[in-house]
Structure formats: structure tokens, C-alpha cells
C-alpha positions in Angstrom: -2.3 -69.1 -37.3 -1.0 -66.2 -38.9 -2.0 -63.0 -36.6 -3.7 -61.3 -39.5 -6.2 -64.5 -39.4 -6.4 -63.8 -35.3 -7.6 -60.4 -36.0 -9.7 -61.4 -38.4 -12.0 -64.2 -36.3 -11.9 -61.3 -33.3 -13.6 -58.9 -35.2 -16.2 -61.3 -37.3 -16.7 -63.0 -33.7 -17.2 -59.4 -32.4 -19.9 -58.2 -35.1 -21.9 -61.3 -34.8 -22.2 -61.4 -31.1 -22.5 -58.0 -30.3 -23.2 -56.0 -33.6 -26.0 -54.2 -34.4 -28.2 -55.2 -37.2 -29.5 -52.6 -39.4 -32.9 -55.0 -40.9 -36.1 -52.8 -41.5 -33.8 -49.4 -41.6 -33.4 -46.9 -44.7 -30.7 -48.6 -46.5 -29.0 -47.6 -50.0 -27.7 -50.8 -51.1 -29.6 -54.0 -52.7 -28.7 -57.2 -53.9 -29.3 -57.9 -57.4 -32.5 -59.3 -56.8 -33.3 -55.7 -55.6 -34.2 -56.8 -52.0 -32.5 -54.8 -49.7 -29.2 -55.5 -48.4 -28.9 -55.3 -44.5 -25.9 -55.7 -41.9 -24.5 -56.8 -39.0 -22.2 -53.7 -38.2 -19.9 -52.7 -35.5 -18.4 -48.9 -35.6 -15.0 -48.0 -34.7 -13.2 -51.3 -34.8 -9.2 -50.7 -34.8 -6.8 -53.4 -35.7 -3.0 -53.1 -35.5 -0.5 -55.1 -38.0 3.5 -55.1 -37.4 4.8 -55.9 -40.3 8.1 -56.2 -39.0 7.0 -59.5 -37.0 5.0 -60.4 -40.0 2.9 -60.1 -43.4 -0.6 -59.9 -42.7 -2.2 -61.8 -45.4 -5.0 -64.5 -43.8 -4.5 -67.9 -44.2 -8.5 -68.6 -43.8 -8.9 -68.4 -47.5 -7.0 -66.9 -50.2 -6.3 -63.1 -50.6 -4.5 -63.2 -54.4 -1.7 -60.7 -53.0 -0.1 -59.6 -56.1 -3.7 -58.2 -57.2 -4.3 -56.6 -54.3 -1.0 -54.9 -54.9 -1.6 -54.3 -58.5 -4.8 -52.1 -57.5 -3.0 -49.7 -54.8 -0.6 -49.3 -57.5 -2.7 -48.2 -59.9 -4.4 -45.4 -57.4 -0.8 -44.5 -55.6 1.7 -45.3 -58.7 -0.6 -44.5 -62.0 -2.7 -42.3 -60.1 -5.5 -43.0 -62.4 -9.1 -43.4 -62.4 -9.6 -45.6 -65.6 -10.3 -49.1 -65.4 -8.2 -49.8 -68.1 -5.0 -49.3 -66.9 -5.9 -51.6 -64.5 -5.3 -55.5 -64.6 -8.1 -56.7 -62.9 -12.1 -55.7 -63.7 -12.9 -55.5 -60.1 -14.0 -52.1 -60.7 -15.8 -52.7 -64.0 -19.2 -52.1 -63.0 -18.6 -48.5 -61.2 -16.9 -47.5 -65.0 -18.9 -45.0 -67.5 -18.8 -46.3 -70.8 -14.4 -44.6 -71.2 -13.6 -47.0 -68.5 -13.6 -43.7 -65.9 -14.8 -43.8 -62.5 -14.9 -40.0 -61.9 -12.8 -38.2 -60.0 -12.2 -40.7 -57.5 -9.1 -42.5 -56.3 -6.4 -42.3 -58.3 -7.8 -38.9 -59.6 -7.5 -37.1 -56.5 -3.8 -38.5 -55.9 -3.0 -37.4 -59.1 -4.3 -33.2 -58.6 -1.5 -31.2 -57.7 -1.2 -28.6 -54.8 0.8 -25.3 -54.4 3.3 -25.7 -51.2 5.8 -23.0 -50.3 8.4 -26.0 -51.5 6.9 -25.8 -54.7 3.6 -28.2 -56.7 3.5 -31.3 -55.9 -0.1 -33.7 -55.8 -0.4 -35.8 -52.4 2.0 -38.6 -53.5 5.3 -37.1 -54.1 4.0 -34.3 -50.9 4.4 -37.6 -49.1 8.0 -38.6 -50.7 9.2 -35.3 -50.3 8.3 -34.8 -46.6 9.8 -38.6 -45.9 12.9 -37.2 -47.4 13.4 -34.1 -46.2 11.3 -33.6 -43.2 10.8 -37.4 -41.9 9.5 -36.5 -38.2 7.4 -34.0 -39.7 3.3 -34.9 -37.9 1.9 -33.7 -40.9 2.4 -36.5 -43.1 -0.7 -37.1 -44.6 -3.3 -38.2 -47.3 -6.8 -37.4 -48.0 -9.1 -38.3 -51.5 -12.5 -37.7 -50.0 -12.7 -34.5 -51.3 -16.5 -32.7 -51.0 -16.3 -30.9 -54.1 -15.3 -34.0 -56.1 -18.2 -36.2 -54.3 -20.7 -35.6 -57.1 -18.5 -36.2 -59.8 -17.2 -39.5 -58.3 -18.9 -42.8 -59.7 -18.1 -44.7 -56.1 -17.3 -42.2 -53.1 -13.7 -43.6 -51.2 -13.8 -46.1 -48.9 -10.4 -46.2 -47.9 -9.7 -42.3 -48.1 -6.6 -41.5 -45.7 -3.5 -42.2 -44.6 -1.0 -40.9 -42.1 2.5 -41.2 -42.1 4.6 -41.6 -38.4 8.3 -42.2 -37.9 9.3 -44.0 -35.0 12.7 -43.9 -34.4 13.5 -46.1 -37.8 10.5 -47.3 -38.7 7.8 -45.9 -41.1 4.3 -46.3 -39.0 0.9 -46.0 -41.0 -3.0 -45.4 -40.5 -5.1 -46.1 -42.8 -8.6 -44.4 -42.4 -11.7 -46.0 -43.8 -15.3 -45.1 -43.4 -17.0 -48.2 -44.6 -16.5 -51.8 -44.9 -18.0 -54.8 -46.6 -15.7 -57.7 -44.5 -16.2 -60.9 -46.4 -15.5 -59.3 -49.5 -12.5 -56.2 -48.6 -11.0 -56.6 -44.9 -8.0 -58.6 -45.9 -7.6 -56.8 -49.3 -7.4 -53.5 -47.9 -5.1 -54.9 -45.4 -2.9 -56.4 -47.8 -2.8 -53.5 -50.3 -1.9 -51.5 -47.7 0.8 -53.5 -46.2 2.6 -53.7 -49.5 2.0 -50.0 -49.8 3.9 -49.5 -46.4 6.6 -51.7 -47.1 7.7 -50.0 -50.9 7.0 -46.1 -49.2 9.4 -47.2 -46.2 12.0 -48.7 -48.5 12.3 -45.9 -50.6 12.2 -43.8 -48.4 15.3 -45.2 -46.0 13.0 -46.5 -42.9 11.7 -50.0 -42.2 8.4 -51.3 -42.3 6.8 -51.0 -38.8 3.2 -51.0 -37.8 -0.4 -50.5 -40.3 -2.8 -49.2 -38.0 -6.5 -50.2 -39.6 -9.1 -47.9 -38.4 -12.7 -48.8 -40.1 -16.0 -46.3 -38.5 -18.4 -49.2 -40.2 -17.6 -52.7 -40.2 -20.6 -54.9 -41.6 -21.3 -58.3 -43.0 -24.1 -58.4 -45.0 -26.9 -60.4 -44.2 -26.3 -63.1 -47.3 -22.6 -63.1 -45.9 -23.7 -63.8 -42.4 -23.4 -68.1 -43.0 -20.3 -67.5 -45.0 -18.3 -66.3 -42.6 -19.4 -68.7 -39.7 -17.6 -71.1 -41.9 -14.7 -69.5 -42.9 -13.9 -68.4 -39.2 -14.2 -71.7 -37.9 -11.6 -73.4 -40.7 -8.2 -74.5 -40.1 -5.4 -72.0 -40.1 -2.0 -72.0 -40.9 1.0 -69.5 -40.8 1.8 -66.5 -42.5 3.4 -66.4 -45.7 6.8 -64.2 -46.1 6.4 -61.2 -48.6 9.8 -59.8 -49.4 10.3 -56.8 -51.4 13.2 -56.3 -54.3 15.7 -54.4 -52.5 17.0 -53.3 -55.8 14.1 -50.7 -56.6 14.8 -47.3 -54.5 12.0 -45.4 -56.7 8.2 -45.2 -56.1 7.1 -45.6 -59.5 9.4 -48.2 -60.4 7.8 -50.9 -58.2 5.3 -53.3 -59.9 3.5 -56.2 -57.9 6.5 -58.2 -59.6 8.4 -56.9 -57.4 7.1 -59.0 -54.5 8.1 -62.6 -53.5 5.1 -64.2 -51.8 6.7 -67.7 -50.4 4.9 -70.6 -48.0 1.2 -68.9 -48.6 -0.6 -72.3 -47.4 -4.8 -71.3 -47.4 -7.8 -72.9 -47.2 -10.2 -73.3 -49.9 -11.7 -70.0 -52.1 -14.8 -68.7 -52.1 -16.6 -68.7 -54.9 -19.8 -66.6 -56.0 -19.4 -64.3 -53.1 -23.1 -62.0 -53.9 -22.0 -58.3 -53.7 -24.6 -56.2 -52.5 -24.4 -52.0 -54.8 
């Protein structure tokens, strides 16, 4: 069992027993039926990943790394907020008809500030400071911007993270007010895993620990039987993730750049319903 699947079963275990269920409340999203989508929800759950002991991809089912990857890149690396500069069509349905989701994600990384060490947007503020001031407690990012909120087709989910150097390793939280389990715990885990290990590599440090913080963990009610099966499957180890050691640049990584070896899963899901 990898630890990443440990984590996982917890926390479903721990929202089914002991969540709160929010049938018969105000809720914003539906299924596509247009019934209203309810959860089971916990808030405040914390989960903590060394990535030094291990990558902390689940073994329960398949998380298609190298996409997962693709997408940070394409918020962190291209900074952009159009669909089509992105491989996958995951985000299709929150695009106007230009492929633009607003000025969300890879928008807001992309707006530059005025620091006394010159403009830089929130990216290369975090390069810079890794380089120059590594101990530094200010080492952070933020896209849930208030103005922006109207103008953003999806508000962020995952919308901060905070940079720590521990002796000579390159710690991480990453800050997320909302989140649909089945579908995004292990994705977000994984994106952010790879994004820890290229930032710590370029930036002369290893990869130590993601800290996942998430203030509403649901499953949805259609999900509920879902994941009663896929916490009770088979698991196997982790896989090892290794990271060209050639690339000392930020925007010179691609998802290529990772070797994903003895990934052994269980079986897909297919035809997941998403709730909007």
C-alpha cells in the first residue's frame, strides 16, 4: 500500500462515518439531470506527503500522472487561462466560446507586481526569493483574488501555496477551499507533488514534505457507492517518479520530463457523473 492510498481510505472512511451531509440545504451545484447535488463533507481535513520517502500517487485506481502534470504546468509554466494551450479538455465546459476561462488560474500567476527588487508576477516572486532569500517566511502564492471573482468563469479551488525551507529541503502547503474527492483528491495531490519536486530542483533544495490542507472535503451523494468500492480494493505500492536532472529551469520542464516506473493500479473508473 502506497501511503498516498493510506491517506486516502482515512479520510473517505472519515467523511462517511462521521461527515455531515448537507441533503435538503441551499446548495449551488446539480447534476445534469438538474436534481440537486448533495454531500457528505468533513471541514478542515490535513494530509501530509514526504515525498522524499515516496511519490504520492494511489494505487486504488489510476491517477494518469503525466496529465495531471501537464495541467499545473499550464497554470504555473504557461501561466495561461485558455483551454487551448492545454492538452487535455478537462476544462472545456468552464471555456467561453475563445477557449478563456476568465481571469482565473493561470491568469492571475501571470499579472505582474511591483517589488522594491523590481516586477515580477507571483511565479518568478517565488524563484527569486528561493534564490536569493531561501529562509525568507514570506514565500507565498495566492490566485483567489476578490476583484477578479466576477470575471472568473470557475472561482479557484486550489488557490495557495506556501514555500518553507527546512534545512535542505523545500517544504509546501497547498491551500484549497473545496473539494470534490472521487473526482480531484489524488489529482491535486499529484500535480502538486510534481510541482514541488521541479521548484525544489531548480531551485538547489530537495523535495521534502506537501502539506494538503482542504476547509471542504465532500463526496457527492451519486459518489457515495463508488468510493465504498474503491476504498475497499486491493492496493499495491507506490510507483517511483524521477525527475530529469538535466533541466535547472522552470519553464523548461514538460510532463516529459518525468519517469513514472512500477505504477501497478487497480481498475479505472469510468463515467464518474460530475455534479456543476
Amino acid at each position: 500500500m502506497s501511503y498516498a492510498d493510506k491517506l486516502f481510505i482515512d479520510m473517505c472512511s472519515d467523511i462517511l462515518e462521521n461527515g455531515y451531509s448537507t441533503e435538503g440545504e441551499k446548495v449551488r451545484p446539480k447534476w445534469a439531470d438538474g436534481s440537486y447535488a448533495y454531500t457528505i463533507k468533513r471541514f478542515g481535513i490535513v494530509n501530509r506527503y514526504d515525498l522524499s520517502r515516496e511519490f504520492p500517487a494511489i494505487t486504488l485506481r489510476k491517477t494518469y500522472i503525466r496529465s495531471a502534470i501537464d495541467e499545473v504546468l499550464w497554470i504555473w509554466q504557461k501561466k495561461s487561462n485558455n483551454v487551448h494551450d492545454l492538452n487535455s479538455h478537462i476544462w472545456d465546459e468552464w471555456a467561453d466560446e475563445d477557449g478563456s476561462i476568465g481571469k482565473a488560474y493561470g491568469y492571475q500567476m501571470s499579472v505582474k507586481h511591483q517589488y522594491k527588487e523590481g516586477e515580477m508576477d507571483q511565479v518568478d516572486r517565488v524563484l527569486f526569493d528561493l534564490k536569493n532569500n531561501p529562509f525568507s517566511r514570506r514565500i507565498m502564492t495566492n490566485i483567489y483574488v476578490h476583484q477578479d471573482l466576477h470575471e472568473m468563469n470557475l472561482y479557484p479551488c486550489a488557490y495557495s501555496m506556501t514555500f518553507n525551507v527546512t534545512g535542505n529541503k523545500l517544504n509546501a502547503i497547498l491551500n484549497q477551499r473545496s473539494q470534490d474527492v472521487l473526482t480531484a483528491n489524488n489529482w491535486n495531490v499529484v500535480q502538486y507533488a510534481a510541482l514541488l519536486m521541479m521548484i525544489s530542483q531548480v531551485s538547489g533544495f530537495e523535495a521534502g514534505e506537501l502539506v494538503h490542507v482542504i476547509a471542504d472535503a465532500h463526496i457527492y451523494d451519486r459518489h457515495i457507492p463508488i468510493i465504498k468500492e474503491l476504498i475497499r480494493r486491493p492496493t499495491y505500492a507506490a510507483p517511483t517518479v524521477r525527475l530529469n536532472p538535466d533541466i535547472h529551469d522552470f519553464y523548461q520542464f514538460t510532463a516529459d520530463d518525468f519517469t513514472i516506473e512500477n505504477y501497478v493500479t487497480g481498475p479505472q473508473i469510468k463515467n464518474i457523473p460530475v455534479a456543476i
